[in-house]
C-alpha atoms as one frame of an Amber mdcrd trajectory, in Angstrom:
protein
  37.357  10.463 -15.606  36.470   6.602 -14.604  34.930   7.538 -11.717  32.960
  10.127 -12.925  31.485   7.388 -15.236  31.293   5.270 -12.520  29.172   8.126
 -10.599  26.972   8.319 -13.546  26.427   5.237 -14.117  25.268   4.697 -10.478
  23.053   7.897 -10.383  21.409   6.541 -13.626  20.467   2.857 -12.692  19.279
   4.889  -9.299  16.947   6.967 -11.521  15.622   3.561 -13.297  15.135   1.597
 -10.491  13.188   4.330  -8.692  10.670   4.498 -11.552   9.995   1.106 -11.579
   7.022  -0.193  -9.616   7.290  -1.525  -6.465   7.854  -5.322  -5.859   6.323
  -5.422  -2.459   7.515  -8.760  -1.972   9.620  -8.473   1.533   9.446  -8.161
   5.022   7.255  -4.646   7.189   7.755  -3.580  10.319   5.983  -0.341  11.880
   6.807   1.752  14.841   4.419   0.216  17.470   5.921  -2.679  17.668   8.251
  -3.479  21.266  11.546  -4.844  18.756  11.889  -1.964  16.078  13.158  -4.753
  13.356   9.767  -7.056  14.619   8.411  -8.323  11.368   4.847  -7.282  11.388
   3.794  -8.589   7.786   5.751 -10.839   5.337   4.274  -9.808   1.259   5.014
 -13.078  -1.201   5.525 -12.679  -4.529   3.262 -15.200  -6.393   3.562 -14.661
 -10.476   0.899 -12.009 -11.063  -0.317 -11.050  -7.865   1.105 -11.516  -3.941
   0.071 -12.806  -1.001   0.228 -10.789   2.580   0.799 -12.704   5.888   0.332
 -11.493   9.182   3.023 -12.539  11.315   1.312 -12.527  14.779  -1.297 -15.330
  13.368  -0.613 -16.257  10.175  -3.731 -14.911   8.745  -3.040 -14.354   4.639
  -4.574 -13.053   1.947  -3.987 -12.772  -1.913  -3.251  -9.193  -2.992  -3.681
  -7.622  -6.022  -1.583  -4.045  -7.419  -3.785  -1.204  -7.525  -4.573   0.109
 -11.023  -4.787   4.017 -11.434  -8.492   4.920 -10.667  -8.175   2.276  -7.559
  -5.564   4.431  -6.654  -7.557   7.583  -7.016 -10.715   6.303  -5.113  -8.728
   5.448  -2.066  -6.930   8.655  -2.033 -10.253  10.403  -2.925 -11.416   8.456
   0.100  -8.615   9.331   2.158  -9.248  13.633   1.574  -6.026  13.300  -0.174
  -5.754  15.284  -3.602  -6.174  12.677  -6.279  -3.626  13.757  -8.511  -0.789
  12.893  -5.809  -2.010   8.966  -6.345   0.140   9.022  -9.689   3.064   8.574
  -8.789   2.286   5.715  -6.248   2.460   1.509  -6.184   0.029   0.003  -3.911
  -1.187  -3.235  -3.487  -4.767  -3.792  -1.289  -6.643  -7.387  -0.536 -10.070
  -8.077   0.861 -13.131  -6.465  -0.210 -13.819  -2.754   0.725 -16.662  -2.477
   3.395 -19.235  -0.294   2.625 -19.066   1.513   5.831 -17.646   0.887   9.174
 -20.778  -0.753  10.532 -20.572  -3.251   8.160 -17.253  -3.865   9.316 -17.799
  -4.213  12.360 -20.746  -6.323  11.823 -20.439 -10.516  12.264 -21.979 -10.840
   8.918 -21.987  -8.421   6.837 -25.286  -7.718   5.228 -25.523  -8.409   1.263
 -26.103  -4.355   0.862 -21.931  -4.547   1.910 -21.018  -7.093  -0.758 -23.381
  -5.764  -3.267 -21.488  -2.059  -2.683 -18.330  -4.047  -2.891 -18.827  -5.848
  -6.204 -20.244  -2.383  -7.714 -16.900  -0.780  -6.848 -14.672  -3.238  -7.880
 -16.805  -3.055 -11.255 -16.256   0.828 -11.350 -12.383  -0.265 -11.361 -12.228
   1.126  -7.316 -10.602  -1.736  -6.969  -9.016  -1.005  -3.399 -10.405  -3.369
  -0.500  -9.917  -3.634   3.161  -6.126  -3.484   3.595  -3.734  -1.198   1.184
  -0.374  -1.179   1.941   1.715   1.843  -1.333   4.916   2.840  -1.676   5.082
   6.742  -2.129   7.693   8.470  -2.929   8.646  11.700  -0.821   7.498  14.200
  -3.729   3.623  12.580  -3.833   3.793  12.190  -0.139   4.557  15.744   0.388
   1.721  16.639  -1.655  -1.293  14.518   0.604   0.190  16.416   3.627   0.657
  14.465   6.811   2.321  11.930   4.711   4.908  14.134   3.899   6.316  14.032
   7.570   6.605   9.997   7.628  10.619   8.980   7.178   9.790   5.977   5.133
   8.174   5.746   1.436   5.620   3.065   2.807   2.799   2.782   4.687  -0.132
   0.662   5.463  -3.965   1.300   5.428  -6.893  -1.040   7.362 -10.228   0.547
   8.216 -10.105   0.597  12.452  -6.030   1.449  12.527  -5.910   4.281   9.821
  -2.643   5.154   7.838   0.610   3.700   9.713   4.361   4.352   8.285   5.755
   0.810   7.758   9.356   0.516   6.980  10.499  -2.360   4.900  13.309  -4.185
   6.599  14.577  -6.709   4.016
């Protein structure tokens, strides 16, 4: 009898913590990397928000979580079905290019951050980088995502979606 308490106790503060939000802060690690447990990006918690370092040169940025239609605008973006965004946490920094010209671009031409503070307005409020934890029943439902091992991944305009897996 204890133990079956004990094994319901467990499965139940499983079930809470996997409907919490994600805390993001922690250490991410992808597959094309040469060490598989190479730390790739280190995410700070920092009070309200967090900041995301690269590890290769340092380069941060403060990051924000992703409300729900920021959520839905980058899966919209993505050809994913918007209704599969619900059940993620994401986090993004930077401002969202325009297009990938823009990008690309030295300076980017005021028509860029002009589109940028208009989305932002409209609550879009996902910029260059977006790194989400999904679990496997939303993933499923965006397709390709379904396949990836880990519930994380990482988005930047030139490398696409990559599976990251958080290693501590």
């Amino acid at each position: 009898m204890r133990r079956w308490r004990l094994l319901c106790l467990l499965a139940s503060a499983s079930f809470a913590r996997a409907s919490e939000p994600a805390t993001f802060a922690g250490h991410y690690g992808h597959g094309a990397t040469h060490d598989a447990d190479e730390v790739v990006w280190t995410v700070e918690a920092l009070g309200g928000h967090w900041r995301i370092v690269r590890t290769a040169d340092g380069e941060a940025h403060d990051a924000h979580r992703l409300q729900a239609r920021g959520r839905e605008a980058f899966w919209t973006r993505m050809g994913w079905p918007a209704d599969s965004s619900t059940d993620a946490d994401c986090m993004s920094w930077g401002q969202k290019p325009a297009s990938l010209d823009d990008l690309l671009a030295d300076t980017p031409p005021a028509a860029a951050a002009a589109a940028a503070a208009a989305a932002a307005a409209a609550g879009e409020d996902y910029g260059l980088g977006v790194l989400c934890r999904v679990p496997l029943a939303a993933r499923i439902k965006t397709g390709w995502l379904g396949g990836q091992a880990s519930d994380w991944f990482y988005y930047d305009p030139i490398a696409g979606v990559m599976e990251l897996k958080r290693l501590r």
